[in-house]
MMTF fields as JSON, N, C-alpha, C and O atoms, coordinates in Angstrom:
{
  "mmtfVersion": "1.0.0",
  "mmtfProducer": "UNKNOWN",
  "numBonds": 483,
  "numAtoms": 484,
  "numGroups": 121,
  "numChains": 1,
  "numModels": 1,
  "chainsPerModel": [1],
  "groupsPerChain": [121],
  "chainIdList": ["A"],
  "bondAtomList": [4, 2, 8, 6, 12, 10, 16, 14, 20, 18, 24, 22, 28, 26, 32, 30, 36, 34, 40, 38, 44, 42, 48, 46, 52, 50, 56, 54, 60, 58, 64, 62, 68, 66, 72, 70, 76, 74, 80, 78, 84, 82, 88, 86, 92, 90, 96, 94, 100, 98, 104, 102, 108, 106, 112, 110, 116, 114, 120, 118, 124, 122, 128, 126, 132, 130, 136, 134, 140, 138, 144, 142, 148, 146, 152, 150, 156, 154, 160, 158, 164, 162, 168, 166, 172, 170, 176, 174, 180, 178, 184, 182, 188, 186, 192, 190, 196, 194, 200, 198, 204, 202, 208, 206, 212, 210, 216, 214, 220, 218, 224, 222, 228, 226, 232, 230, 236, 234, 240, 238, 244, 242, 248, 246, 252, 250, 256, 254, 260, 258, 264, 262, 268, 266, 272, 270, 276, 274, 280, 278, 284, 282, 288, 286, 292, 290, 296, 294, 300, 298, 304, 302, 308, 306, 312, 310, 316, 314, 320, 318, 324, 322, 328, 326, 332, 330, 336, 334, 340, 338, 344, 342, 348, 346, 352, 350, 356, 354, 360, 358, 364, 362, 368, 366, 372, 370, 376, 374, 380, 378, 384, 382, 388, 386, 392, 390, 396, 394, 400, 398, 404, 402, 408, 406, 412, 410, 416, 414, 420, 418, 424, 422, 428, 426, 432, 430, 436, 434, 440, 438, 444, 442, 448, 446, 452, 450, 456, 454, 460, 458, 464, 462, 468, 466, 472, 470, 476, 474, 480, 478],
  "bondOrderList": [1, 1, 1, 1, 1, 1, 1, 1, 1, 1, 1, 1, 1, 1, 1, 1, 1, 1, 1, 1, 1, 1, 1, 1, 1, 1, 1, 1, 1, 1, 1, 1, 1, 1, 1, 1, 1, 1, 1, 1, 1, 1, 1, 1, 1, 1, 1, 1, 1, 1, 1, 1, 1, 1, 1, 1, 1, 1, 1, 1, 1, 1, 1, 1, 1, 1, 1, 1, 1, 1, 1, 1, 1, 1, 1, 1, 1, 1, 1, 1, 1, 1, 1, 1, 1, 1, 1, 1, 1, 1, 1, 1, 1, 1, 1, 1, 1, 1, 1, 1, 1, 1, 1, 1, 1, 1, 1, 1, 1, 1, 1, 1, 1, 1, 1, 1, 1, 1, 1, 1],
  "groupList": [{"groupName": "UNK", "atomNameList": ["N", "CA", "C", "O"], "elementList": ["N", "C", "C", "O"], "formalChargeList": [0, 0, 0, 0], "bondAtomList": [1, 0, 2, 1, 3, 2], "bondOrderList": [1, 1, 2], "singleLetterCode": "X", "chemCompType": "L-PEPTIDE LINKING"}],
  "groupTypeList": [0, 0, 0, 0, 0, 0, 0, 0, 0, 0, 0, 0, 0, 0, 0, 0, 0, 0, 0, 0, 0, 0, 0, 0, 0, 0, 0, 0, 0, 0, 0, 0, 0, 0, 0, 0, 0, 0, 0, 0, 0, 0, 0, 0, 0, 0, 0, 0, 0, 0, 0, 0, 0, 0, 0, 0, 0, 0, 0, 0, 0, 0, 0, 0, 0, 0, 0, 0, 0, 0, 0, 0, 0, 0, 0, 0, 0, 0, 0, 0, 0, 0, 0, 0, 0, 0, 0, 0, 0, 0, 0, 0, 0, 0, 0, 0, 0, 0, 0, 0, 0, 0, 0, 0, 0, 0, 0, 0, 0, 0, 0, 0, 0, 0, 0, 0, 0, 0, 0, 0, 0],
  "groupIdList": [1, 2, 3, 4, 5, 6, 7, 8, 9, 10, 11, 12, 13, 14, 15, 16, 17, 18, 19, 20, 21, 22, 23, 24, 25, 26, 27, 28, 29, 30, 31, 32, 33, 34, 35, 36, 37, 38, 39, 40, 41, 42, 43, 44, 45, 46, 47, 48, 49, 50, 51, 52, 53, 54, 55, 56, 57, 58, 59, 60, 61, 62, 63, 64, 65, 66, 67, 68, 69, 70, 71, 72, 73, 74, 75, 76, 77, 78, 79, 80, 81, 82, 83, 84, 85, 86, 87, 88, 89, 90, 91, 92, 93, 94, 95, 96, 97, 98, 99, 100, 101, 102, 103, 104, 105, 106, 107, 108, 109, 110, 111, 112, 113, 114, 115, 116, 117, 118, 119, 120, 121],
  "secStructList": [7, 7, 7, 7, 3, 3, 3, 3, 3, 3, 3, 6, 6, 6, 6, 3, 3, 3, 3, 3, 3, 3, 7, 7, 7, 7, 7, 7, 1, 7, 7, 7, 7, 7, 7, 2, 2, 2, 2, 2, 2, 2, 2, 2, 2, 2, 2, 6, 7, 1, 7, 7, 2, 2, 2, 2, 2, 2, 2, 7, 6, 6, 1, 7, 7, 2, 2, 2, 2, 2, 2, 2, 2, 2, 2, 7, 6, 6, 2, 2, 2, 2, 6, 6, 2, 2, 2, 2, 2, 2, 2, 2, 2, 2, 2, 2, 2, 2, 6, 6, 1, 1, 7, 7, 7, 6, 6, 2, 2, 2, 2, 2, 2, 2, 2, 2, 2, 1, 7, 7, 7],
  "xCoordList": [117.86, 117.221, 118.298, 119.148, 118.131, 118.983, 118.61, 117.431, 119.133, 118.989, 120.228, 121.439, 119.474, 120.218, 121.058, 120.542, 122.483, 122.889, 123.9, 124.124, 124.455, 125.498, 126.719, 126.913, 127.833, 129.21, 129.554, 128.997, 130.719, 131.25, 133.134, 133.72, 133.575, 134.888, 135.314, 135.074, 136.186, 137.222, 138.532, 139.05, 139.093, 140.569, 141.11, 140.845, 142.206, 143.304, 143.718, 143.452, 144.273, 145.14, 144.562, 145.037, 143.118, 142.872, 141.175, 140.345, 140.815, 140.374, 138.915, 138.311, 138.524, 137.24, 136.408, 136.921, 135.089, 134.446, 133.512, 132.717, 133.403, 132.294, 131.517, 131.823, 130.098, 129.042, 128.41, 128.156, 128.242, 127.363, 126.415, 126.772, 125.55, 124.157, 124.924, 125.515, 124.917, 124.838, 123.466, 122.482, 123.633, 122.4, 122.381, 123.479, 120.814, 120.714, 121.761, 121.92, 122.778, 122.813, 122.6, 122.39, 122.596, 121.94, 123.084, 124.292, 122.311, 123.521, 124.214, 124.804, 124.414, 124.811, 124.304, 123.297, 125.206, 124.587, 123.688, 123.321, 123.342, 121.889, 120.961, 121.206, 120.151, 118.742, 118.79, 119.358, 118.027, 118.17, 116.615, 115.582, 117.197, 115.936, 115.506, 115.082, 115.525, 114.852, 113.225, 112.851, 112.404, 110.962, 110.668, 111.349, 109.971, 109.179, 109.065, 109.088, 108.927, 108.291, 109.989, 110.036, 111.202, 112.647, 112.598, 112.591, 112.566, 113.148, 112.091, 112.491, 110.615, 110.008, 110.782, 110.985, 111.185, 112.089, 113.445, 113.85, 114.04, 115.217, 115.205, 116.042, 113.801, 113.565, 113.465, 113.951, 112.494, 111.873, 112.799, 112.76, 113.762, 114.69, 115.742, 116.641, 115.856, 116.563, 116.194, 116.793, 114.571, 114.23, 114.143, 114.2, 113.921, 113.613, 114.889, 114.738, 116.322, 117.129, 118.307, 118.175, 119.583, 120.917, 121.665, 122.818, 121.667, 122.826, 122.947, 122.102, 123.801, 124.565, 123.962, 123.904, 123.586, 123.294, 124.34, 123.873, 125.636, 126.168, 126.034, 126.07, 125.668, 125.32, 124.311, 124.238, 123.264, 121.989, 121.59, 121.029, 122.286, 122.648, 123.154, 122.457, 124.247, 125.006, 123.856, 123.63, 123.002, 121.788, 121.041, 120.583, 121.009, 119.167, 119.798, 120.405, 119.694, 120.299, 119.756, 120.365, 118.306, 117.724, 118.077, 117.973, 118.642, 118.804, 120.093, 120.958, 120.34, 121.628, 122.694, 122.364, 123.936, 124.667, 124.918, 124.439, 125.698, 125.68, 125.825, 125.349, 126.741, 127.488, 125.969, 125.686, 125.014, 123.919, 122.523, 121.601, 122.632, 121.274, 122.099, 121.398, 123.672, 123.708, 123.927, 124.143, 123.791, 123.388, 121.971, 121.77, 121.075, 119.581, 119.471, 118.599, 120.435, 120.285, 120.059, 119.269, 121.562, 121.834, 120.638, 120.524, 120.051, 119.187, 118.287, 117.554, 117.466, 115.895, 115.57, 115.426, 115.507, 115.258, 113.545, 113.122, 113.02, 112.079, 112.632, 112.188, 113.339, 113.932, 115.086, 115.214, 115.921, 116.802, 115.833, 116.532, 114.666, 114.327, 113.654, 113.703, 113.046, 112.679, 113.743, 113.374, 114.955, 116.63, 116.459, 115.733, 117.027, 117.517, 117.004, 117.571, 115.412, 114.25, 114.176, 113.453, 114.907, 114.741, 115.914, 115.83, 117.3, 118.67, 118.375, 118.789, 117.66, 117.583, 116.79, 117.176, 115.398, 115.309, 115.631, 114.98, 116.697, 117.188, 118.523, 119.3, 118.831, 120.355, 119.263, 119.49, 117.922, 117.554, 117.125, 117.267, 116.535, 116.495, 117.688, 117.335, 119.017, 120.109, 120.591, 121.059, 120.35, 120.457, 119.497, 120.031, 118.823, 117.65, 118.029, 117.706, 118.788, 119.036, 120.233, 120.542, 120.951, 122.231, 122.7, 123.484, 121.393, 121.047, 120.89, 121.272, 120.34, 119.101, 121.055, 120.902, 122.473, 123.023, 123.838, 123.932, 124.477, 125.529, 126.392, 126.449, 127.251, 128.38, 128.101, 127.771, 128.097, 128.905, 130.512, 131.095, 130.897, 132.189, 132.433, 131.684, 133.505, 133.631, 134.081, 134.036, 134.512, 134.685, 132.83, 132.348, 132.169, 131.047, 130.363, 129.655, 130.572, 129.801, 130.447, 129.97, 131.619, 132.604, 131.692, 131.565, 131.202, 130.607, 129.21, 128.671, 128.709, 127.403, 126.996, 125.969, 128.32, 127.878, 128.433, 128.033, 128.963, 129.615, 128.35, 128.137, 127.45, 126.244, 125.152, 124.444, 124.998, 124.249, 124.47, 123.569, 126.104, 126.409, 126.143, 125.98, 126.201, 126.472, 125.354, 124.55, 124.999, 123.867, 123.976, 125.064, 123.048, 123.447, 122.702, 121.528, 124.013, 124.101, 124.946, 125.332],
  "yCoordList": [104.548, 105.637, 106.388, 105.869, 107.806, 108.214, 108.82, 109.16, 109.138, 109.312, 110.057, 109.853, 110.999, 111.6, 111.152, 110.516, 111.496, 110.477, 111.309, 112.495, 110.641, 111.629, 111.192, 109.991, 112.215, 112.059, 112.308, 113.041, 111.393, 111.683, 111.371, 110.505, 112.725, 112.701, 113.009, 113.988, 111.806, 112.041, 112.539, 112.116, 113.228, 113.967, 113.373, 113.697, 112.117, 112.044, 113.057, 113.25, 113.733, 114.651, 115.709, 116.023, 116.135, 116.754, 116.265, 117.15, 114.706, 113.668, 114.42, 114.776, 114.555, 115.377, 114.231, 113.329, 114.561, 113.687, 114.65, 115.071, 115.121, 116.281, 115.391, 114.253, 116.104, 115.208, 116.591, 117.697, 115.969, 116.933, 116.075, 115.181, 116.32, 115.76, 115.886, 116.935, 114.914, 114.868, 115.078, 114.339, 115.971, 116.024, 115.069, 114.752, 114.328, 113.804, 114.442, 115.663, 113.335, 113.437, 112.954, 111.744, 113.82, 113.35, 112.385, 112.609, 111.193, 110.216, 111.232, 110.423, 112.217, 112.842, 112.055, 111.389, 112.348, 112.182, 112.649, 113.819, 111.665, 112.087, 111.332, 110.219, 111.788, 111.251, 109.661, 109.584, 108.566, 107.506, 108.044, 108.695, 107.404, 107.271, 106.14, 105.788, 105.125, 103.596, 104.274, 105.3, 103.501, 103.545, 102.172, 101.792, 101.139, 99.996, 99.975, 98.909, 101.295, 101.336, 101.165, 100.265, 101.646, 101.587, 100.038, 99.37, 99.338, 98.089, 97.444, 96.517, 97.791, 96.5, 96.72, 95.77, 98.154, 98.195, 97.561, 97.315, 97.364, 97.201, 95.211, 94.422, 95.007, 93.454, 92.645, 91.576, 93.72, 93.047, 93.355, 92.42, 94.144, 94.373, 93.202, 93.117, 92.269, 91.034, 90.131, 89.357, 90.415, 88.977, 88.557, 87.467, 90.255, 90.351, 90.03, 89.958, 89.826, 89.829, 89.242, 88.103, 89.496, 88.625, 89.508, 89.194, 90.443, 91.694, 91.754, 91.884, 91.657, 92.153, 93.404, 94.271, 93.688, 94.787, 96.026, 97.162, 95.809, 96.792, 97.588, 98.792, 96.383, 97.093, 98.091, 99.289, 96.857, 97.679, 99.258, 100.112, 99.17, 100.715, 101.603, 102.589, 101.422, 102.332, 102.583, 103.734, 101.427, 101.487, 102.666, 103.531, 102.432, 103.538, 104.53, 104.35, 105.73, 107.094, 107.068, 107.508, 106.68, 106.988, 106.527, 107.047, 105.1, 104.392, 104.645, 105.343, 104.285, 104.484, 103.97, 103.068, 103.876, 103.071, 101.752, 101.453, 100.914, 99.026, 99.119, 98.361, 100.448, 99.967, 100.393, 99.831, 101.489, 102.146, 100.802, 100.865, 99.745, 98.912, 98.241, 98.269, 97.492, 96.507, 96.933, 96.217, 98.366, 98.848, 98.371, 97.656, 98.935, 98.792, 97.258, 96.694, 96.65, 94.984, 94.198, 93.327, 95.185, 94.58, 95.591, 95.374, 96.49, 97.266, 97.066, 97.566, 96.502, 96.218, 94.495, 94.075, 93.882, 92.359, 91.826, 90.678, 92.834, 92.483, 92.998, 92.268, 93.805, 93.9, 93.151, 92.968, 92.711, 91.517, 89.796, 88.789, 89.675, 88.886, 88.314, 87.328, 89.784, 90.191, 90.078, 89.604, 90.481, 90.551, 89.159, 88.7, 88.35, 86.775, 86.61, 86.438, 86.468, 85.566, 86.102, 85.489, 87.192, 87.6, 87.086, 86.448, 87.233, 86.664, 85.286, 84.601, 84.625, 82.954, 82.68, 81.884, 83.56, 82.805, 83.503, 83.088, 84.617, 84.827, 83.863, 84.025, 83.137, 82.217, 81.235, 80.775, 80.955, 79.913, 79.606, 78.657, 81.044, 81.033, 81.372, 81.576, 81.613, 81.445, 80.073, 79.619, 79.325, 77.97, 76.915, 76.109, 77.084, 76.285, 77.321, 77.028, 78.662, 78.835, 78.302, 78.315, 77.744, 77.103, 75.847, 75.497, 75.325, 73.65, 73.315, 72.181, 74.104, 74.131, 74.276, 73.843, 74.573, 73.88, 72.92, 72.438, 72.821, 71.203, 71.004, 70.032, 72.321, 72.311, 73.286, 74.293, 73.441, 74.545, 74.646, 73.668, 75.723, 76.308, 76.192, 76.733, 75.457, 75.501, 76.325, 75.995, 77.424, 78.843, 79.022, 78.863, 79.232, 79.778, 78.797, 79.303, 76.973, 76.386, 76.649, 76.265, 77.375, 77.613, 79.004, 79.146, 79.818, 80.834, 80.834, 81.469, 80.05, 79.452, 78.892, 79.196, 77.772, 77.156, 78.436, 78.452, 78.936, 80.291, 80.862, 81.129, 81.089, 82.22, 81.428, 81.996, 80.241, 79.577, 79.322, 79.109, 79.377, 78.712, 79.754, 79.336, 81.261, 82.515, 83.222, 83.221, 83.919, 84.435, 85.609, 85.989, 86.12, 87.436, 88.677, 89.025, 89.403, 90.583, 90.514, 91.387],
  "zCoordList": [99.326, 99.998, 100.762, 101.486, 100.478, 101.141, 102.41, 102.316, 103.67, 104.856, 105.779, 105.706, 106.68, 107.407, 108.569, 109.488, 108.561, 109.596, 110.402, 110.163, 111.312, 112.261, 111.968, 111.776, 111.883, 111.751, 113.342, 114.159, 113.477, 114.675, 114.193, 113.545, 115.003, 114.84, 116.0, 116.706, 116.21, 117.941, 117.671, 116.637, 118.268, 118.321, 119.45, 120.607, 118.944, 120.53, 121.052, 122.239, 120.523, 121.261, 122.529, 123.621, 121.699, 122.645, 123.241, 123.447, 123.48, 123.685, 123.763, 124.775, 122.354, 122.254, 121.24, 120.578, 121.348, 120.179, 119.67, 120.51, 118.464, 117.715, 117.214, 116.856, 117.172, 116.346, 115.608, 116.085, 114.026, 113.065, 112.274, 111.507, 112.453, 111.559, 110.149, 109.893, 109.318, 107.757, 106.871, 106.843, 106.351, 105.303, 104.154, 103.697, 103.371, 102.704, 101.915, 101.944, 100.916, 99.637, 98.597, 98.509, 97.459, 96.139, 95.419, 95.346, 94.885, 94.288, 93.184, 92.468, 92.771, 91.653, 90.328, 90.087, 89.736, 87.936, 86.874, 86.765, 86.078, 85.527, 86.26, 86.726, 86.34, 86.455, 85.347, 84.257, 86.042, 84.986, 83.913, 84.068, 83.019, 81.541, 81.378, 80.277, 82.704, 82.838, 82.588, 83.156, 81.661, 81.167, 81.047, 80.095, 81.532, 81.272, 79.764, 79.149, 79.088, 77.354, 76.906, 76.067, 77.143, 76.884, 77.271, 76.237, 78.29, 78.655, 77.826, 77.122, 77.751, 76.76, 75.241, 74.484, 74.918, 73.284, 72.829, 71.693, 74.08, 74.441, 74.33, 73.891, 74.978, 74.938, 73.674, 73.306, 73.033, 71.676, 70.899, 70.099, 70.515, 69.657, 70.062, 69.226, 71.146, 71.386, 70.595, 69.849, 70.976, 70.386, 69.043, 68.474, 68.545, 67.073, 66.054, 64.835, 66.807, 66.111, 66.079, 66.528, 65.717, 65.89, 66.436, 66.141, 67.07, 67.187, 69.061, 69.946, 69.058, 70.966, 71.481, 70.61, 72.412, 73.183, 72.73, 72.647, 72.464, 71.824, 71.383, 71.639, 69.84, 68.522, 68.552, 68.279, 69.139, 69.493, 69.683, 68.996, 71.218, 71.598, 70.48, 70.238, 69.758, 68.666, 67.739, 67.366, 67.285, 66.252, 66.52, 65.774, 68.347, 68.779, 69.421, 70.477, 68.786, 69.926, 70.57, 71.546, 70.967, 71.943, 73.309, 74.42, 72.769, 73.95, 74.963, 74.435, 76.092, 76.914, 76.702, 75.931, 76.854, 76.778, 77.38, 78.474, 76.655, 76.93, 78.55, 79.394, 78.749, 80.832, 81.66, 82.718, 81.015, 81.746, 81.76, 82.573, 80.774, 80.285, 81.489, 82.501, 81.787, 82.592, 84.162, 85.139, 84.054, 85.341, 85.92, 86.902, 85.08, 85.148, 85.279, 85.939, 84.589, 85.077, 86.381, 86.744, 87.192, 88.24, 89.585, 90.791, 88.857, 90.174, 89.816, 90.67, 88.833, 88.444, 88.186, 87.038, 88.99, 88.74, 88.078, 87.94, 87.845, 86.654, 85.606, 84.72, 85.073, 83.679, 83.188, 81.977, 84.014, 84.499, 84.375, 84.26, 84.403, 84.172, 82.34, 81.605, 82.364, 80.981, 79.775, 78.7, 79.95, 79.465, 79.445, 78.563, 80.303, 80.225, 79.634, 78.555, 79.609, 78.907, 77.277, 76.492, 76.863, 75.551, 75.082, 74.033, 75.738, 74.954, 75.047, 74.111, 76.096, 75.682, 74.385, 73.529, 74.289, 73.302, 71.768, 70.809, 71.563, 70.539, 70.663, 69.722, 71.397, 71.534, 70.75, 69.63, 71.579, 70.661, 68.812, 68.04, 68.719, 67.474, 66.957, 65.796, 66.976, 66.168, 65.925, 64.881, 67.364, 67.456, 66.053, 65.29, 66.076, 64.985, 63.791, 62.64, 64.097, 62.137, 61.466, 60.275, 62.689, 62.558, 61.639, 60.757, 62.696, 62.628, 61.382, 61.093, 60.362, 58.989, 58.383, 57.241, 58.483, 57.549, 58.242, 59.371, 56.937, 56.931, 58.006, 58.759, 58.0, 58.918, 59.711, 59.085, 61.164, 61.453, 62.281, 62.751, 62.304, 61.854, 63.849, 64.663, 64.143, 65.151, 66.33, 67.515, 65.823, 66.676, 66.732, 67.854, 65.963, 66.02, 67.043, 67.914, 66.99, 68.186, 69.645, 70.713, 69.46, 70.819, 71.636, 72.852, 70.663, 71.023, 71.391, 72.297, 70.578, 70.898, 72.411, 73.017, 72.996, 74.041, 75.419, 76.583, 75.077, 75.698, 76.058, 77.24, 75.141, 75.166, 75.874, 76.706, 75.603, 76.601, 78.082, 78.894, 78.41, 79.099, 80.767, 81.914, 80.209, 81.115, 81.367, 80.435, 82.479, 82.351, 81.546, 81.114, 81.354, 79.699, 80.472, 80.35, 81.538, 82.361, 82.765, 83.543]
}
């Protein structure tokens, strides 16, 4: 929230102190394009699939970029909750498509316990 506040500037020299009201300012930028209907698309396209938030983004013009979704991460803690809960359980279903062969390839279990191991924001 932004709010009006007072500047105060003292001059040694000539042992004065000025005060000027500051006017609200606007955070600049764009305007965000955070939508509940974007973060539920943004969710289900996790769950629905194997691909990084990256890719994702590059896939959907619509959507914002990877640095703008982990913005919205760290200032919206219900979409931040929604996020975790979709990369866990697409970590999990890669996990059980894994399992179904013989070997796997040990860079890939290095990455695996990596992805479990961090929160995913």
């Amino acid at each position: 929230m932004n709010t009006a506040g007072v500047k105060i500037e003292y001059t040694e020299k000539q042992n004065t102190c000025n005060f000027s009201l500051l006017k609200n300012k606007s955070k600049g930028g764009r305007p965000s394009k955070y939508t509940t209907e974007l973060a539920d698309e943004i969710c289900i396209s996790i769950l629905n699939g194997d691909k990084g938030i990256g890719k994702l983004c590059k896939e959907n013009k619509h959507w914002p970029t990877k640095k703008t979704i982990f913005n919205w991460l760290n200032k919206n803690k219900d979409f931040q909750e929604r996020y975790i809960s979709a990369k866990q359980i697409q970590i999990d279903f890669l996990i059980d498509e894994l399992l179904g062969y013989p070997v796997i390839l040990d860079p890939l279990k290095w990455k695996i316990s990596h992805l479990v191991a961090r929160k995913h924001y």
